[in-house]
DSSP file (Angstrom, degrees, kcal/mol; ACC not computed):
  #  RESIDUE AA STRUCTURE BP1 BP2  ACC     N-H-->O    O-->H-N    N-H-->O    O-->H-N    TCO  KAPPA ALPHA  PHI   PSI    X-CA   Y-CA   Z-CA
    1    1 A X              0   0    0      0, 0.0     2,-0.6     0, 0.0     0, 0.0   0.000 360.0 360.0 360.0 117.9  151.7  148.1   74.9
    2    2 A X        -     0   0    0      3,-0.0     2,-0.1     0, 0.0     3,-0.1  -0.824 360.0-137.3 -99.0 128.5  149.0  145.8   76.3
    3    3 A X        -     0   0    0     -2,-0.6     3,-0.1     1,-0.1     0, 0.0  -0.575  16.7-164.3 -71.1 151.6  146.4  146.7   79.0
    4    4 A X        -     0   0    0      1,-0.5     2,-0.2    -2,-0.1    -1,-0.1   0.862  61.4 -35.3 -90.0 -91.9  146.1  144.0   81.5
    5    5 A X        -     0   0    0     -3,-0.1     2,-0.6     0, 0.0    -1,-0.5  -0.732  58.4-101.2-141.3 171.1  143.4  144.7   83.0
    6    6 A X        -     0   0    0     -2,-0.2     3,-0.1     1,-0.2    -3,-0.0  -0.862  44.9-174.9-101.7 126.8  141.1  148.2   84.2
    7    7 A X        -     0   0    0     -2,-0.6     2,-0.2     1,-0.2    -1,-0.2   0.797  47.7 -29.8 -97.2 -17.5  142.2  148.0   88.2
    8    8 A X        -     0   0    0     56,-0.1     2,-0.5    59,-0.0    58,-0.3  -0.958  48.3-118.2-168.9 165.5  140.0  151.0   89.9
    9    9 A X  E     -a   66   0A   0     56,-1.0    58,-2.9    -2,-0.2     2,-0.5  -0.999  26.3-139.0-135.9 156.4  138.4  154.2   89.4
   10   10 A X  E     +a   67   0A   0     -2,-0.5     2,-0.3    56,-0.2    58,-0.2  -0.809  25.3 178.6-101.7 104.0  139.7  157.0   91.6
   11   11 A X  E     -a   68   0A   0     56,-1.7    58,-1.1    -2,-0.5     2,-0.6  -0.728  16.7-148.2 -97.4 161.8  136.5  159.3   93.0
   12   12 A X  E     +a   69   0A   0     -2,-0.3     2,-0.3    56,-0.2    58,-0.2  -0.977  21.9 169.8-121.5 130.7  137.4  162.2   95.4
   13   13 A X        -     0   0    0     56,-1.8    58,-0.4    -2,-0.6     3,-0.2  -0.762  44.8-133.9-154.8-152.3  135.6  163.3   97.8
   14   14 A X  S    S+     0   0    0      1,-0.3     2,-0.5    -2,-0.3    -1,-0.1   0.545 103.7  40.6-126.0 -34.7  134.8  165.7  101.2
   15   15 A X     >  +     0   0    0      1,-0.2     4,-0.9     2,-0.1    -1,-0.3  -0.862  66.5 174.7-128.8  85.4  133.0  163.0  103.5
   16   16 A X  H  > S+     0   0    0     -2,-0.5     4,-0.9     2,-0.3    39,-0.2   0.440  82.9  45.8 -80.2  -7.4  135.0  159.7  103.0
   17   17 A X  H  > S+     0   0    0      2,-0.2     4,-2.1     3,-0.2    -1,-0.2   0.580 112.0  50.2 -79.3 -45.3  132.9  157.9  105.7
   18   18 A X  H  > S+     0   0    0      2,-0.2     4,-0.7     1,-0.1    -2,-0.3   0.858 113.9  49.4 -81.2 -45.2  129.9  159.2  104.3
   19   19 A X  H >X S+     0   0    0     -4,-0.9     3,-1.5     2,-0.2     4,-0.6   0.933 105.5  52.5  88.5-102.8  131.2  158.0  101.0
   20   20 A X  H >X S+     0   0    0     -4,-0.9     3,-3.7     1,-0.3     4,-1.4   0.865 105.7  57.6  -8.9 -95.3  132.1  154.5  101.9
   21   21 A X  H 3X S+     0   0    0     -4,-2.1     4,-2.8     1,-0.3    -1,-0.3   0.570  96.8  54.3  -8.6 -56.4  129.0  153.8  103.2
   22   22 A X  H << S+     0   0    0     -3,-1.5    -1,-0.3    -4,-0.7    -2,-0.2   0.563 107.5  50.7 -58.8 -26.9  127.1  154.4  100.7
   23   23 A X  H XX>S+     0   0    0     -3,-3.7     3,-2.2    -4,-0.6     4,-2.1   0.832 107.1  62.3 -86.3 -64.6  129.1  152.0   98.3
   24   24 A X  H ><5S+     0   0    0     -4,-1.4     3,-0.9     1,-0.3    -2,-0.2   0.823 102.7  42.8 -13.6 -75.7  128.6  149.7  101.0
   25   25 A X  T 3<5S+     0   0    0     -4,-2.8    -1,-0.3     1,-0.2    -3,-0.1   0.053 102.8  68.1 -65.5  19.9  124.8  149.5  101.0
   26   26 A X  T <45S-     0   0    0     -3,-2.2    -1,-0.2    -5,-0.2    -2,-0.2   0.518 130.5 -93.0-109.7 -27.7  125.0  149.4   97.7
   27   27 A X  T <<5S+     0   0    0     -4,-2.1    -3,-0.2    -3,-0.9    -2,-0.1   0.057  81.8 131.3 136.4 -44.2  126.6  145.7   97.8
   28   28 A X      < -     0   0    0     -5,-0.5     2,-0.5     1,-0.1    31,-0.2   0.281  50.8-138.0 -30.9 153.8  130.5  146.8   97.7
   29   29 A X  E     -B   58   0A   0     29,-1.4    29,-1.5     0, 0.0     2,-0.2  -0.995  21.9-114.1-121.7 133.9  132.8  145.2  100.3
   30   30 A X  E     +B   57   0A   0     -2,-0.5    27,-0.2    27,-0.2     3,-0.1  -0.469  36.5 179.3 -69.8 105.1  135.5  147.6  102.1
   31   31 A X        -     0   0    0     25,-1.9     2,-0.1     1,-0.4    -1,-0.1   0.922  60.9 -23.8 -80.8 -77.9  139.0  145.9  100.7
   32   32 A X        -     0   0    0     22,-0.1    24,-2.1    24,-0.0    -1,-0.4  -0.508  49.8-156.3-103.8 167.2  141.4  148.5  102.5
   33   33 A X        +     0   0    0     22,-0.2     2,-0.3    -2,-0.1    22,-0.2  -0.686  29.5 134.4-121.5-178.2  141.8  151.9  104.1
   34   34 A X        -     0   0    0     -2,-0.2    20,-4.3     2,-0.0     2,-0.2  -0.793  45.1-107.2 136.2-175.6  145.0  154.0  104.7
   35   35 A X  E     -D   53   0B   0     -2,-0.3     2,-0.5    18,-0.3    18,-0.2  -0.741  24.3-162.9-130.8 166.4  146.3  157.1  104.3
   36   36 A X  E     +D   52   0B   0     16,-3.5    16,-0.9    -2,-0.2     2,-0.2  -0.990  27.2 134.7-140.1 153.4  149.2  158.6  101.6
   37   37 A X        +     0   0    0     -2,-0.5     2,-0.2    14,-0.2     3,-0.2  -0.830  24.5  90.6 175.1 165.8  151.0  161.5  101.8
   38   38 A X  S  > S-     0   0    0     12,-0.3     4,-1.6    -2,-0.2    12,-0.2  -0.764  86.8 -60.6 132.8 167.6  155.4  162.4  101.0
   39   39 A X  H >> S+     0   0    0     -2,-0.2     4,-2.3     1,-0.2     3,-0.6   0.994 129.5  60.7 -47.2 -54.3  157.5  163.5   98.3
   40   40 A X  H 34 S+     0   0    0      1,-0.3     4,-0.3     2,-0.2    -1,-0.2   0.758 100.5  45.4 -37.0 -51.9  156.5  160.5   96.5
   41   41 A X  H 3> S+     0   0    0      1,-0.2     4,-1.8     2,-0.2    -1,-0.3   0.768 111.0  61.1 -71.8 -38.3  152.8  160.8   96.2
   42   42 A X  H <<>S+     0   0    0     -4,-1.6     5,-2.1    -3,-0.6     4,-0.5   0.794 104.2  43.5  -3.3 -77.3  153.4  164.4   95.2
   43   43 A X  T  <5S+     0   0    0     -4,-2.3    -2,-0.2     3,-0.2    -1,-0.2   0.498 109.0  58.3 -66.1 -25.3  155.2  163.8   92.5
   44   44 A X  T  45S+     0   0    0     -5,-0.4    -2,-0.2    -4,-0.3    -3,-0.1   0.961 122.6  26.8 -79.1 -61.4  152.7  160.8   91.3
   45   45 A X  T  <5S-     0   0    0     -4,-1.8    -1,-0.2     1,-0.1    -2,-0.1   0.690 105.7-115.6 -80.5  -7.5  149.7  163.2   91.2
   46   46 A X  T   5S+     0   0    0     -4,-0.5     2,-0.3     1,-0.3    -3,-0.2   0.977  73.7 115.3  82.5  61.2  151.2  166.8   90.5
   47   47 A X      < -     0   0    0     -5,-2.1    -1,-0.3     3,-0.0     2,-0.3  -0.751  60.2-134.8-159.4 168.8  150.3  168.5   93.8
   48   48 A X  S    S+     0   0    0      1,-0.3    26,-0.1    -2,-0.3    -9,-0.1  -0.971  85.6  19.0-115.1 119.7  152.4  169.9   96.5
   49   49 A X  S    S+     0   0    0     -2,-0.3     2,-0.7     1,-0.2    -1,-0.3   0.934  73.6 175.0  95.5  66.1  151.4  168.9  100.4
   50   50 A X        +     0   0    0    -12,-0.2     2,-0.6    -3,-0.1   -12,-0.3  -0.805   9.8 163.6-129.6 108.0  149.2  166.0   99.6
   51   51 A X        +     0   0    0     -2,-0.7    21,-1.2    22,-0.5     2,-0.3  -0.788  23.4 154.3-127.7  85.8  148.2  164.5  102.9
   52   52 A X  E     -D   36   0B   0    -16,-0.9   -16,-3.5    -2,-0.6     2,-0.2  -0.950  39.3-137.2-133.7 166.6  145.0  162.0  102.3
   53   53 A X  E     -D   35   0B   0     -2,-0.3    17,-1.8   -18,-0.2   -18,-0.3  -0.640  22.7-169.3 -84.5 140.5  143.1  159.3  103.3
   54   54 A X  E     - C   0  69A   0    -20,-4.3     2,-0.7    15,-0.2    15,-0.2  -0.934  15.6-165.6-142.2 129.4  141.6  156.5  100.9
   55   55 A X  E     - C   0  68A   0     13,-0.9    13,-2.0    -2,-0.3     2,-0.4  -0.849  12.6-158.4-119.3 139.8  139.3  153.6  101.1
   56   56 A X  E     - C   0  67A   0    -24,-2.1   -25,-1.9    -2,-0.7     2,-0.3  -0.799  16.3-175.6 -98.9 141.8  139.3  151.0   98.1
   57   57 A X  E     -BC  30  66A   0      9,-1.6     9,-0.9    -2,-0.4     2,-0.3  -0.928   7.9-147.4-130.2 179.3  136.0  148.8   97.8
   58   58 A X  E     -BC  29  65A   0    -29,-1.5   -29,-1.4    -2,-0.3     7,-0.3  -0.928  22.0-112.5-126.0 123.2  135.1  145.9   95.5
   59   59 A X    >   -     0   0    0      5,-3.7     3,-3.3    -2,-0.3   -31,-0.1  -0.394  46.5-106.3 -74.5 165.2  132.2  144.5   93.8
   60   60 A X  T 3  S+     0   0    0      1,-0.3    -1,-0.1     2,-0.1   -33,-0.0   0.808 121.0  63.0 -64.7 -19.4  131.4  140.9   95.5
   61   61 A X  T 3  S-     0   0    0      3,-0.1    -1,-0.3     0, 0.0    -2,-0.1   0.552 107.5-128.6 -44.2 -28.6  133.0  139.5   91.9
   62   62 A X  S <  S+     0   0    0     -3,-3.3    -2,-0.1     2,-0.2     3,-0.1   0.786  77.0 113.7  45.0  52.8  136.0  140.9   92.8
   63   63 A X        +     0   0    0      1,-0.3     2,-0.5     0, 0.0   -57,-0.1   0.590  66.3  46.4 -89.3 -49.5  136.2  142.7   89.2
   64   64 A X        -     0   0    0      2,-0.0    -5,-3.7   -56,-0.0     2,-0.4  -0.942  59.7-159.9-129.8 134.1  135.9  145.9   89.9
   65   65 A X  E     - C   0  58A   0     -2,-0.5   -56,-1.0    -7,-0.3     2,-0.3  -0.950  13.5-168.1-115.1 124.0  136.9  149.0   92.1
   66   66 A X  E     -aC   9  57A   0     -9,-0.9    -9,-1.6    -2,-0.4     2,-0.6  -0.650   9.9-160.6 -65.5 115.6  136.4  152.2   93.5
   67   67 A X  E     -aC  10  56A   0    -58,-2.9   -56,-1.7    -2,-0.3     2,-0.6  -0.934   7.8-170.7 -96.0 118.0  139.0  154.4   95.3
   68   68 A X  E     -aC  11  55A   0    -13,-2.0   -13,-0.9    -2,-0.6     2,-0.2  -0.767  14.9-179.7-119.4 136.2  137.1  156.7   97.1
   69   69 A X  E     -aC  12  54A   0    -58,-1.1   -56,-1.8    -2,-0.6     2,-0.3  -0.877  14.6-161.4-132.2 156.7  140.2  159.5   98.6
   70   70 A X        -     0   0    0    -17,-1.8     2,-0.2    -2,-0.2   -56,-0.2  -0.596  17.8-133.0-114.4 179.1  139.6  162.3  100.6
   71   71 A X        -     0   0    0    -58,-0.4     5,-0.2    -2,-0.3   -19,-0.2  -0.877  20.8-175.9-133.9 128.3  142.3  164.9  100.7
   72   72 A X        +     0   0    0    -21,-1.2     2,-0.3    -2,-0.2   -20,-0.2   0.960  59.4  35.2 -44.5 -91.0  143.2  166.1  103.3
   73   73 A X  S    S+     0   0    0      1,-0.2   -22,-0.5   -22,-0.2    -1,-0.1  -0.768 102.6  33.4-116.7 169.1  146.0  169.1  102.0
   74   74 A X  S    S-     0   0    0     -2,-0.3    -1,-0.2   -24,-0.2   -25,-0.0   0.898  90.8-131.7 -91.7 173.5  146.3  170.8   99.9
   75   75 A X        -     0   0    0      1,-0.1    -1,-0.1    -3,-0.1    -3,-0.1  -0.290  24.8-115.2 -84.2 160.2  142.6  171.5   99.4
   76   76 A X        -     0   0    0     -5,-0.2    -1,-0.1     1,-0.1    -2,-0.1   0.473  27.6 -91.5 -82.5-125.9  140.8  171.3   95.8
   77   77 A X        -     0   0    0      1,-0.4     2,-0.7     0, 0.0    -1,-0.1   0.694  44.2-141.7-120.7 -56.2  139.0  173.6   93.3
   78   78 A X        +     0   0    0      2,-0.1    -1,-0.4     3,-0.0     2,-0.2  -0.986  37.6 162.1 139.9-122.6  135.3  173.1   94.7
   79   79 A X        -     0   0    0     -2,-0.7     2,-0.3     2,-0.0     0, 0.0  -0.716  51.1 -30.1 109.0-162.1  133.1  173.0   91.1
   80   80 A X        -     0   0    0     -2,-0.2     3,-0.4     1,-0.1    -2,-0.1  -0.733  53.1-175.3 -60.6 112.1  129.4  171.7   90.3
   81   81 A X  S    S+     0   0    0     -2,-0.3    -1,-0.1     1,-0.3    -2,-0.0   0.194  78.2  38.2-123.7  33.8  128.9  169.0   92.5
   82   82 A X  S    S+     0   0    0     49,-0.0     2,-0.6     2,-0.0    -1,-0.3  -0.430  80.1 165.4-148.2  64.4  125.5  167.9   91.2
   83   83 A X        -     0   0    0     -3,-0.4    -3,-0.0    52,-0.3     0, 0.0  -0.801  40.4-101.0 -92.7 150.1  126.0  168.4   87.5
   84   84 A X    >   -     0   0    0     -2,-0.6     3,-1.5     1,-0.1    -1,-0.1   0.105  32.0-103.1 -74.6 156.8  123.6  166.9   85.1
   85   85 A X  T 3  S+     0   0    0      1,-0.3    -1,-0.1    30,-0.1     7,-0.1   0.755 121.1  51.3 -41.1 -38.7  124.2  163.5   83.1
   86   86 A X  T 3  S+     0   0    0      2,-0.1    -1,-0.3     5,-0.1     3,-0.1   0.873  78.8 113.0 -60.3 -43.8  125.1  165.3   79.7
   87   87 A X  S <  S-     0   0    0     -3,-1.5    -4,-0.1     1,-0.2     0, 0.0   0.026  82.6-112.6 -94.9 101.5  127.8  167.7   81.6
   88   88 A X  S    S+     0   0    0      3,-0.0     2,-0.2     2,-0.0    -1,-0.2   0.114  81.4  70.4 -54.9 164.8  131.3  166.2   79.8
   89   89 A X  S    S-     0   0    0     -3,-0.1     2,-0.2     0, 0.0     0, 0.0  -0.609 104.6 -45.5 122.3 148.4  133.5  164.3   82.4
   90   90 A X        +     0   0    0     -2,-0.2     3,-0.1     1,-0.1    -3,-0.0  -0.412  58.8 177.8 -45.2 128.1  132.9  161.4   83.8
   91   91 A X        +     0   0    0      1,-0.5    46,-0.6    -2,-0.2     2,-0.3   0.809  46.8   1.5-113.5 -26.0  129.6  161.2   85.0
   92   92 A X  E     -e  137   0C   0     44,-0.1    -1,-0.5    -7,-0.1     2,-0.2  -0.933  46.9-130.3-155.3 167.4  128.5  157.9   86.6
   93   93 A X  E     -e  138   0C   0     44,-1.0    46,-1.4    -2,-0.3     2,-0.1  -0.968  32.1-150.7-115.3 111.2  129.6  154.3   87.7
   94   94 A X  E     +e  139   0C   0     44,-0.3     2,-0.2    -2,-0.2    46,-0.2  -0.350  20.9 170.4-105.1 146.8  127.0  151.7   86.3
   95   95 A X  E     -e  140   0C   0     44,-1.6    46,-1.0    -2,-0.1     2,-0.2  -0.857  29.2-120.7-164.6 153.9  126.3  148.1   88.2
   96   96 A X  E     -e  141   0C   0     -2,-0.2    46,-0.2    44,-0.2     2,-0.2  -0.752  28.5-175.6-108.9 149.4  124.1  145.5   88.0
   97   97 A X        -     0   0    0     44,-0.6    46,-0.3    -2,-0.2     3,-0.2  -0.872  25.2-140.5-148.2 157.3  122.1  144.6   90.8
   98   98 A X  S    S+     0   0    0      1,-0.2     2,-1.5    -2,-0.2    -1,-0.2   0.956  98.6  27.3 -95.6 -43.6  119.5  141.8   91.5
   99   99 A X  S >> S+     0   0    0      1,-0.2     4,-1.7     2,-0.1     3,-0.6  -0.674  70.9 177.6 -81.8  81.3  116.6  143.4   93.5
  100  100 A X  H 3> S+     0   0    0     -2,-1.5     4,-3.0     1,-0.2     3,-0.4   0.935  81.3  53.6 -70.5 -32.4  117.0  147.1   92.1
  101  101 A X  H 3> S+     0   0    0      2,-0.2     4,-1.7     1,-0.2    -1,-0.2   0.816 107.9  56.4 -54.5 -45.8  113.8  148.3   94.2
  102  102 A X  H <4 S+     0   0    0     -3,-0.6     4,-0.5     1,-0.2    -1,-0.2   0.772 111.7  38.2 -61.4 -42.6  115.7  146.8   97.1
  103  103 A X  H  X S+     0   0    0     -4,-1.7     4,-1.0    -3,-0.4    -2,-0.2   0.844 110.2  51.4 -90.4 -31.2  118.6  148.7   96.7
  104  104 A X  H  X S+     0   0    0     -4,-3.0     4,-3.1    -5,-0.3     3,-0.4   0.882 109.4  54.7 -65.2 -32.0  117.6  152.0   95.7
  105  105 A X  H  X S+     0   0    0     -4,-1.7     4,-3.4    -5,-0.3    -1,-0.2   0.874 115.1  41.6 -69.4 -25.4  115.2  152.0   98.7
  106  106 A X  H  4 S+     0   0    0     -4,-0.5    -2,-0.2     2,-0.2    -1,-0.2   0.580 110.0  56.0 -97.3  -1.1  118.4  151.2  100.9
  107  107 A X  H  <>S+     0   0    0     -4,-1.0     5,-1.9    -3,-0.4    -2,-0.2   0.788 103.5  55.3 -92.0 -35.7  120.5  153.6   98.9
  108  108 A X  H ><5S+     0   0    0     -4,-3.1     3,-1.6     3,-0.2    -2,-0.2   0.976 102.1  57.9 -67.5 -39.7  117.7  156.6   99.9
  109  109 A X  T 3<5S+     0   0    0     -4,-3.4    -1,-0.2     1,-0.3    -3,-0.1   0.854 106.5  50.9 -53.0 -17.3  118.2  155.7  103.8
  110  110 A X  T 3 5S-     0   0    0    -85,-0.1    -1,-0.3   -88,-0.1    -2,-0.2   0.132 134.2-102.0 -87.0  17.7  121.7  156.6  102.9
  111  111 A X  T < 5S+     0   0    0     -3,-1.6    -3,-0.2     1,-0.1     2,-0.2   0.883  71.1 147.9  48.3  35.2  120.5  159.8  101.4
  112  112 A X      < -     0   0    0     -5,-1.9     2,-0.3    -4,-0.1    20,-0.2  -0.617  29.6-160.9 -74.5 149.4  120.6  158.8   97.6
  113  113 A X  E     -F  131   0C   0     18,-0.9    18,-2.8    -2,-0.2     2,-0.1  -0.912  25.8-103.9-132.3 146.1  118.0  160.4   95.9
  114  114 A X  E     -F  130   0C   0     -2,-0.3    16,-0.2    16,-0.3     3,-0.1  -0.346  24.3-155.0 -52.0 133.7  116.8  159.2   92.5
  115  115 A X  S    S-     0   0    0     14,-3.0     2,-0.3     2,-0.1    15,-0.1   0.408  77.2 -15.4-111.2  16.9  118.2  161.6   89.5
  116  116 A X  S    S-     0   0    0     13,-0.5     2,-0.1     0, 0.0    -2,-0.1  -0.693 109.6 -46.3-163.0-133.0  115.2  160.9   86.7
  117  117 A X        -     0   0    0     -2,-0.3     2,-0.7    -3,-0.1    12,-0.3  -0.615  45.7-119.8-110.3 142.9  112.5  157.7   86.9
  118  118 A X        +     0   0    0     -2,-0.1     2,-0.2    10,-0.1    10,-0.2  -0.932  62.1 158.7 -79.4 129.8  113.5  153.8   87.7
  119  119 A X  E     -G  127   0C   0      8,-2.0     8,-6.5    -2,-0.7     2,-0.4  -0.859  41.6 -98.3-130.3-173.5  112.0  152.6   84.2
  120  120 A X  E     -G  126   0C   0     -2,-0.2     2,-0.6     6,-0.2     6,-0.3  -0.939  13.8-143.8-109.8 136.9  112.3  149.7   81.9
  121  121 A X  E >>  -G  125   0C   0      4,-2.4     3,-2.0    -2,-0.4     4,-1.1  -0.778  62.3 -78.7 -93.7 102.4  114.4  149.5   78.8
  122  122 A X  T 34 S-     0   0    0     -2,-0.6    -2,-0.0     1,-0.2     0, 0.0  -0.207  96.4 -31.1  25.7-101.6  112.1  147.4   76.6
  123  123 A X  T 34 S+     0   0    0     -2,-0.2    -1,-0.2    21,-0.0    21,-0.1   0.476 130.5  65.0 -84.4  -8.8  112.4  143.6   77.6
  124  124 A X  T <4 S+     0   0    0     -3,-2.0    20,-1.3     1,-0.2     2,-0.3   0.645 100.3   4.6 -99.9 -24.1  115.9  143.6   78.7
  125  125 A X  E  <  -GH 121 143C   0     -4,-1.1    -4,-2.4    18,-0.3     2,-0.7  -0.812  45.6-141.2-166.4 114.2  116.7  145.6   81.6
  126  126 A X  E     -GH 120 142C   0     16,-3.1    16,-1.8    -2,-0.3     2,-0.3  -0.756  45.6-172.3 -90.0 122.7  114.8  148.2   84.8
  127  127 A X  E     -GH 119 141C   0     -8,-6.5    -8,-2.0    -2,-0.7     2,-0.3  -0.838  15.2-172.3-127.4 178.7  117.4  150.8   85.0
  128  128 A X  E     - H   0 140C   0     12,-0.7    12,-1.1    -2,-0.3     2,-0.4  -0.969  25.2-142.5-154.3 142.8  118.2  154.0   87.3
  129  129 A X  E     + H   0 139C   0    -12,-0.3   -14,-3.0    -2,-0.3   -13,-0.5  -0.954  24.5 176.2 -93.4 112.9  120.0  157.0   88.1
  130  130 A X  E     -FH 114 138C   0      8,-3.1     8,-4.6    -2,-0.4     2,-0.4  -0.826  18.4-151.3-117.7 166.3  120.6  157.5   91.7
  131  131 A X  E     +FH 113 137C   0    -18,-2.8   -18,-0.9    -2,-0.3     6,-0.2  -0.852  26.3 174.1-120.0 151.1  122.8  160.6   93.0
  132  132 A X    >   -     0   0    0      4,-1.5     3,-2.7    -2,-0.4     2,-0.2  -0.506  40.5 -22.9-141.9-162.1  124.5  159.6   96.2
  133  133 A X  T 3  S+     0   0    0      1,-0.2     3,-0.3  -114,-0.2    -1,-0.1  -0.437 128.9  16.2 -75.5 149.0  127.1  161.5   98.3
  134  134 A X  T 3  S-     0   0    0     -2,-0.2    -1,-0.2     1,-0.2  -122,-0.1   0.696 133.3 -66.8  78.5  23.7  129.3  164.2   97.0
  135  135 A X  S <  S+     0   0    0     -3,-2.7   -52,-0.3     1,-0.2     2,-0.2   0.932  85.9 166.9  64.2  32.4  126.8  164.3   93.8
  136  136 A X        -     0   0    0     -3,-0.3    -4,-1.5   -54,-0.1     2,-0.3  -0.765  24.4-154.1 -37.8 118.1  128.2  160.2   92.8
  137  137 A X  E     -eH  92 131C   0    -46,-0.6   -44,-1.0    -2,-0.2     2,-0.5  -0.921  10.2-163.3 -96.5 155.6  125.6  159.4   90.3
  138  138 A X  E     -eH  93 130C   0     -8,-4.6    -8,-3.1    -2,-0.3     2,-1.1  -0.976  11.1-147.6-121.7 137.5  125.1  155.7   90.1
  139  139 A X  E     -eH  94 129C   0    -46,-1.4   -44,-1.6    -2,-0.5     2,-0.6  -0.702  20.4-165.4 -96.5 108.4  123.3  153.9   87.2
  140  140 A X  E     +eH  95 128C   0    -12,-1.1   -12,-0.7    -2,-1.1     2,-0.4  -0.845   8.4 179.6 -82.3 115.3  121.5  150.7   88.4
  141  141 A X  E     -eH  96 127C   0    -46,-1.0     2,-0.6    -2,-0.6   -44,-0.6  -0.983  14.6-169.7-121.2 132.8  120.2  147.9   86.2
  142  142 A X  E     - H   0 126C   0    -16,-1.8   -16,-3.1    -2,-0.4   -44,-0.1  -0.880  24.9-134.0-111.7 111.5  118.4  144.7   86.8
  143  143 A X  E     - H   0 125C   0     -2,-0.6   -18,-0.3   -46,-0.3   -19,-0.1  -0.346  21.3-127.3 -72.0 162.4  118.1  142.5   84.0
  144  144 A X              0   0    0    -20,-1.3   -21,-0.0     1,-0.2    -1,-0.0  -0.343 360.0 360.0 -96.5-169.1  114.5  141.1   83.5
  145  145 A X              0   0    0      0, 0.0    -1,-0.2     0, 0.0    -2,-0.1   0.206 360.0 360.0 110.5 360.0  113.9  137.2   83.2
């Protein structure tokens, strides 16, 4: 078996608008929306009743994607929804950005908050945590030169 390629990662979340956005200002571009629901989709994820909405964005590269879903039915399990970087599980989505100052300031008018310090990682790189909606973290880095 060969992997082609990695096509998305699937986030879930409450506020899908609120959500979207936030990827947005961050630099993303909004590929599609739509909605799923039917036996079919059911069956794909192991749920019964699954009536959600999803919007895919894209880094400007086209490389990479997020599928940001809400759902709709049947509703989840709740859980942590600010747990700390160590806390196994996926924890963040990393991207590199050229003005990091720029964006983190335009990710807090989105209500990102910083989850440590922006610092620098010796000569190579100013990096960041930011927590975004539904307790996303995102890692930002700006390479130096």
């Amino acid at each position: 078996m060969t992997i082609h390629r990695m096509d998305h990662v699937g986030i879930v979340v409450d506020d899908l608008a609120a959500a979207t956005a936030f990827f947005v200002e961050l630099g993303l571009v909004l590929q599609r929306e739509g909605s799923v629901e039917g036996r079919w989709v059911d069956r794909v994820v192991g749920l019964e009743g699954v009536r959600a909405d999803f919007a895919v964005v894209q880094t400007p590269d086209g490389h990479g994607r997020l599928e940001l879903t809400k759902y709709h039915t049947p509703t989840g399990s709740g859980g942590n929804r600010n747990p700390s970087a160590n806390t196994p599980g996926m924890r963040h989505v990393a991207f590199t950005v050229e003005d990091i100052d720029t964006v983190v300031a335009g990710l807090r008018d989105r209500g990102g908050e910083l989850v440590g310090e922006l610092e620098r990682y010796k000569d190579n790189y100013r990096l960041c945590y930011v927590r975004g909606p539904e307790g996303i973290i995102v890692e930002l880095s700006q390479p130096s030169g």
